[in-house]
N, CA and C atoms as an extended XYZ file, in Angstrom:
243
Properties=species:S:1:pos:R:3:atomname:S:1:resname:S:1:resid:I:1 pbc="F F F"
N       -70.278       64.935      -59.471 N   UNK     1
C       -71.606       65.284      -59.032 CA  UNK     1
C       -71.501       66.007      -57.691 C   UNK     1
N       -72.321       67.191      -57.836 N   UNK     2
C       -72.402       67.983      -56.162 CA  UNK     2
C       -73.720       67.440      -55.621 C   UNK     2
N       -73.814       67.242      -54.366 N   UNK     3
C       -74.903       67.573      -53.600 CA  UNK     3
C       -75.022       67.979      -52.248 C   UNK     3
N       -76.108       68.323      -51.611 N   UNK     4
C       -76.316       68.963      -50.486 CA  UNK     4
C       -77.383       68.134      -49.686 C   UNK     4
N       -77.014       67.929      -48.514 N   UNK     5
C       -77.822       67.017      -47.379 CA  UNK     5
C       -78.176       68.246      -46.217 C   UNK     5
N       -79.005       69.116      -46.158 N   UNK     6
C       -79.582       70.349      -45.284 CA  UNK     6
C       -80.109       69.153      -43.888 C   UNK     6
N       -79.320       69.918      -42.418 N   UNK     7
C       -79.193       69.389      -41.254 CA  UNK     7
C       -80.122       70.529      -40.810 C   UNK     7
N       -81.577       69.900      -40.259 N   UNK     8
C       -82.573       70.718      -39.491 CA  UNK     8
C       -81.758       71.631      -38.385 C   UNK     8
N       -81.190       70.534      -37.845 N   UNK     9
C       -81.053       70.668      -36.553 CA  UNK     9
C       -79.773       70.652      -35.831 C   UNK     9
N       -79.073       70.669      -34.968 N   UNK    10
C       -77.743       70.132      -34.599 CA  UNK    10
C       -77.741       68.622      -33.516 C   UNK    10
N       -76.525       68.611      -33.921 N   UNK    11
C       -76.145       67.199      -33.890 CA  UNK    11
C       -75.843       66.541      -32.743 C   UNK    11
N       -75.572       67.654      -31.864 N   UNK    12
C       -74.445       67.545      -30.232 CA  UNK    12
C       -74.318       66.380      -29.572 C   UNK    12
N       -75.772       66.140      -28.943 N   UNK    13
C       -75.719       64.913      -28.402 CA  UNK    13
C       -75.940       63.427      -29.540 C   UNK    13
N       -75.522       63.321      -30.719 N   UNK    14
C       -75.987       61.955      -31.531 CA  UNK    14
C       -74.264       62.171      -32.132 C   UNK    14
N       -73.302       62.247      -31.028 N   UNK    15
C       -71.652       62.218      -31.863 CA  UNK    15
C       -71.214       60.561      -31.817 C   UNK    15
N       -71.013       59.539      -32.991 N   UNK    16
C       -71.138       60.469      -34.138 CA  UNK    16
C       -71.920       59.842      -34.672 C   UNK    16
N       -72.648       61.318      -35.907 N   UNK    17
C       -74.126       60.102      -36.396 CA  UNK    17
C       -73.847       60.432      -37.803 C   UNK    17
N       -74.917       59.626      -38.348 N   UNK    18
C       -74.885       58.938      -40.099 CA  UNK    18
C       -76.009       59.539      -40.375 C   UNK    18
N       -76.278       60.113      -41.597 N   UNK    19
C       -77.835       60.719      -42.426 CA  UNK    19
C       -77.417       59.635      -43.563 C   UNK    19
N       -78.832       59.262      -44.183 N   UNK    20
C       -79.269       59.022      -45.405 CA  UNK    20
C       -79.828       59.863      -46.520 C   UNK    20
N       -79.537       59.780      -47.572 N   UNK    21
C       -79.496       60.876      -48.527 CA  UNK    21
C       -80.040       60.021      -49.810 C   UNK    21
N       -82.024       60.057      -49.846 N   UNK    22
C       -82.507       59.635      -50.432 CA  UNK    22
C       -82.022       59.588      -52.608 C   UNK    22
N       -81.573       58.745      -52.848 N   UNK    23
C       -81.482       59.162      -54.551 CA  UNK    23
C       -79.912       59.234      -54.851 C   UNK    23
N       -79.611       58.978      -54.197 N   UNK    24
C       -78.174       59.331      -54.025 CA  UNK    24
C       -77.482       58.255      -53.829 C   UNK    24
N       -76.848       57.667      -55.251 N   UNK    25
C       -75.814       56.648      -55.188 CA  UNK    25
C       -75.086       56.609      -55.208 C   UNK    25
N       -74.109       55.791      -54.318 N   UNK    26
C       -72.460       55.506      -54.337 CA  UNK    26
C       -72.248       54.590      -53.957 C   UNK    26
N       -71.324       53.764      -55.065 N   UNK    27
C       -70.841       52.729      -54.959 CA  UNK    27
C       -69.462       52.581      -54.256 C   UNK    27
N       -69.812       51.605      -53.605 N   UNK    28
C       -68.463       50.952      -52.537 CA  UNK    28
C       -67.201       52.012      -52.279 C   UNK    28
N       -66.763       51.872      -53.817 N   UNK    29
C       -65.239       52.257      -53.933 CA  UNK    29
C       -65.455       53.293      -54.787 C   UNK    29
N       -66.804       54.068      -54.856 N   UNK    30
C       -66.501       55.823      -55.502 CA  UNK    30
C       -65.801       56.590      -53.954 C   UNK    30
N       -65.439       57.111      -54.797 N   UNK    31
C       -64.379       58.422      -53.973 CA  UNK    31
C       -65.211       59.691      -53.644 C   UNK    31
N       -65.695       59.900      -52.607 N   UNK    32
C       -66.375       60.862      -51.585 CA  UNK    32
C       -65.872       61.792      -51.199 C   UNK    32
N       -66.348       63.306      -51.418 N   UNK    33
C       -65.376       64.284      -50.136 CA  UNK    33
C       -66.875       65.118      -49.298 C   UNK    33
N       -66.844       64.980      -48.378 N   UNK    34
C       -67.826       65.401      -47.194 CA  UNK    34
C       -67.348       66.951      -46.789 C   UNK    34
N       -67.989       67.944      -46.872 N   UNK    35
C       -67.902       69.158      -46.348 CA  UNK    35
C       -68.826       69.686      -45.531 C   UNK    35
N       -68.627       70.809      -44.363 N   UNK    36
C       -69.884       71.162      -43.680 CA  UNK    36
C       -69.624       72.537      -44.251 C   UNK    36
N       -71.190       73.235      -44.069 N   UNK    37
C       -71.326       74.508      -44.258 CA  UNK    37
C       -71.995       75.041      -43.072 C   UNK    37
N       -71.567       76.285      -42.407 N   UNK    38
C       -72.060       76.826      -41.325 CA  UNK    38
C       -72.710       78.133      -41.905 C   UNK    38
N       -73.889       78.447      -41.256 N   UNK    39
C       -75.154       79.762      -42.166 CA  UNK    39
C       -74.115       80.722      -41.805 C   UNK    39
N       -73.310       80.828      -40.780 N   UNK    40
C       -72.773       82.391      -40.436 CA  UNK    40
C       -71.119       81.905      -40.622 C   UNK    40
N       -70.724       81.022      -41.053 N   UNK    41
C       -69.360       80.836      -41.185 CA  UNK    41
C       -68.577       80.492      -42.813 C   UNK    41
N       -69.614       80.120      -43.251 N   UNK    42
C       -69.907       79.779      -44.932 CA  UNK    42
C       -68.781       78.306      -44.248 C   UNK    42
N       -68.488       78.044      -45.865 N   UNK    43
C       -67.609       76.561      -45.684 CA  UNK    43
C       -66.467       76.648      -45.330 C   UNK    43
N       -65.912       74.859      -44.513 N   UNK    44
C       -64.877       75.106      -43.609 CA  UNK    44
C       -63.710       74.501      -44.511 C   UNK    44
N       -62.639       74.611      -44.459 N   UNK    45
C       -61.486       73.959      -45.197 CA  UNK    45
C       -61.347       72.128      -45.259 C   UNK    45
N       -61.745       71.862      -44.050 N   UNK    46
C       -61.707       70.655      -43.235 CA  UNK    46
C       -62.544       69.957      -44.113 C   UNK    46
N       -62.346       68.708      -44.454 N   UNK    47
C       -63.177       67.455      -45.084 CA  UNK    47
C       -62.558       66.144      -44.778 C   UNK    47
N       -63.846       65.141      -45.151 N   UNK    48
C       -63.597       63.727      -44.929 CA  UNK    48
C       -63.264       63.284      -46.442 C   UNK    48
N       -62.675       62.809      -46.783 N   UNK    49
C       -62.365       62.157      -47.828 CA  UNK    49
C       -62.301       60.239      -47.645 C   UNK    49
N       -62.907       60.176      -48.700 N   UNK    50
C       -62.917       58.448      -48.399 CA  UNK    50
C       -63.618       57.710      -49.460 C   UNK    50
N       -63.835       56.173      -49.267 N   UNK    51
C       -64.823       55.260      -50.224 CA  UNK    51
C       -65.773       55.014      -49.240 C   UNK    51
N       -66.828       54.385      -49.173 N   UNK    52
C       -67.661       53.547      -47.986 CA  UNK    52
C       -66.692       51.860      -48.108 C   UNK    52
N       -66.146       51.567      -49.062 N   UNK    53
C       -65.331       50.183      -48.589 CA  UNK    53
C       -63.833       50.703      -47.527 C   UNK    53
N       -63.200       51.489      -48.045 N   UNK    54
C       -61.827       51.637      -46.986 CA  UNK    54
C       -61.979       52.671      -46.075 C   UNK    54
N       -63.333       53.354      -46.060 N   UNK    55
C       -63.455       54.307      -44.854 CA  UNK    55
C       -63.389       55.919      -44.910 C   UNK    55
N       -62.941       57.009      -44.567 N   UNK    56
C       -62.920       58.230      -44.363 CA  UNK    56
C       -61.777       58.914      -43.619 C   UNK    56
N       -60.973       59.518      -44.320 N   UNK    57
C       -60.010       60.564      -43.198 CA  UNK    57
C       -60.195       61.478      -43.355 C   UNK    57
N       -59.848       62.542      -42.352 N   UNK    58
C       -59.591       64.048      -42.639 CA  UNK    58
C       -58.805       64.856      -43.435 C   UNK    58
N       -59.072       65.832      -44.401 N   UNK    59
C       -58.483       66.326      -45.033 CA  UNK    59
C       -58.583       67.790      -44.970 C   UNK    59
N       -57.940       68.220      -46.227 N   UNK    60
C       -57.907       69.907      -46.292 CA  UNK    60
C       -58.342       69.904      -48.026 C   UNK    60
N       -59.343       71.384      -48.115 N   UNK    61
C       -59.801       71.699      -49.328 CA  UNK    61
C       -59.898       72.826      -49.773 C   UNK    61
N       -60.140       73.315      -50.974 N   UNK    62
C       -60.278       74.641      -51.037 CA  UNK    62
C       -61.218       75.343      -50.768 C   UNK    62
N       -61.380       76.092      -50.241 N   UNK    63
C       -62.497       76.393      -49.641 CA  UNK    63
C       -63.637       77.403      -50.098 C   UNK    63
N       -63.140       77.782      -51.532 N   UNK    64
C       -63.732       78.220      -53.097 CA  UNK    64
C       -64.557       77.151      -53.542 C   UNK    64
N       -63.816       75.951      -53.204 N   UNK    65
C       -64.740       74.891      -53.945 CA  UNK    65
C       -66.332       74.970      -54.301 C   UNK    65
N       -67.210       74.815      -55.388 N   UNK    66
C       -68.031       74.733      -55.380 CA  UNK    66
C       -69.181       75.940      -54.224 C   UNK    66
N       -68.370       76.918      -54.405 N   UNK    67
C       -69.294       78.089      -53.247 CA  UNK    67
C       -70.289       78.581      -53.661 C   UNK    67
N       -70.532       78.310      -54.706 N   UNK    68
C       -72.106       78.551      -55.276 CA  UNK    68
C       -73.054       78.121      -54.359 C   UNK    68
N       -72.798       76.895      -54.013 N   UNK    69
C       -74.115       75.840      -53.611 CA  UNK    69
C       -74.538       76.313      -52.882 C   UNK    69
N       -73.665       77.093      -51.761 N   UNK    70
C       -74.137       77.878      -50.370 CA  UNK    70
C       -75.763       78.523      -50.603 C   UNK    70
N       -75.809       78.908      -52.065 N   UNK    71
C       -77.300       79.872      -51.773 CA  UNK    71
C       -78.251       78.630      -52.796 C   UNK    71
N       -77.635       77.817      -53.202 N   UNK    72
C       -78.656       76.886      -54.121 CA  UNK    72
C       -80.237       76.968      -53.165 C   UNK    72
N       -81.132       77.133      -53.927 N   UNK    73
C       -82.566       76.053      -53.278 CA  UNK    73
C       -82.017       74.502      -53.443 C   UNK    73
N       -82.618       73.526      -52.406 N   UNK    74
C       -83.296       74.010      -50.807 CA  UNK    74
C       -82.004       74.855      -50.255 C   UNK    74
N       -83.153       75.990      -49.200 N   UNK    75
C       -82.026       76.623      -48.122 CA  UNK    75
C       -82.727       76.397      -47.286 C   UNK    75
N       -82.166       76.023      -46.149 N   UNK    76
C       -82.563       75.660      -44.806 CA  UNK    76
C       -83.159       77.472      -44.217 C   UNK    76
N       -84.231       76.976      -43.627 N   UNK    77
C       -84.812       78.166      -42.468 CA  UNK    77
C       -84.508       78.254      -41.092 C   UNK    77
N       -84.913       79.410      -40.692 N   UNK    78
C       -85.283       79.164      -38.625 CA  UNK    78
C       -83.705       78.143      -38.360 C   UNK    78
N       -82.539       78.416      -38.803 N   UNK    79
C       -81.384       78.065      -38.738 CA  UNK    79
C       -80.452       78.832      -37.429 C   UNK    79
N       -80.423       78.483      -36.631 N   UNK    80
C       -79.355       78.884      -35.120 CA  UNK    80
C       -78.115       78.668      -35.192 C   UNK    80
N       -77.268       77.909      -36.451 N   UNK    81
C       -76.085       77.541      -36.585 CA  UNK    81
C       -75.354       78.064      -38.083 C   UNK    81
């Protein structure tokens, strides 16, 4: 399953913070990979990989992955980042 969590705003001063992502289930020990997308940088190689029971590390990805989504609706507006 893909999905997308659109960040109004930036983050700077709330390091480091947690969003909730209404509808969206995962259990304990499903396997997660976290990516950011930047409006003028498209996606970065860099990801978290992890469960919510043993935690999150940094990783490397392809960075083809799933590049569709970039223009999916919702697209964020009035975007500075």
């Amino acid at each position: 399953m893909l999905t997308r969590r659109v960040l109004l705003h930036a983050h700077v001063d709330e390091q480091p913070f947690t969003r909730s992502m209404g509808g969206l289930k995962v259990q304990p020990g499903e396997r997660v990979i976290i990516r950011a997308h930047m409006n003028d940088a498209g996606y970065g190689s860099t990801v978290m990989r992890g469960t919510v029971a043993d935690g999150f590390s940094q990783g490397e990805f392809d960075v083809k992955f799933a590049e569709d989504l970039q223009t999916q609706r919702p697209l964020p507006s009035n975007c500075a980042f």
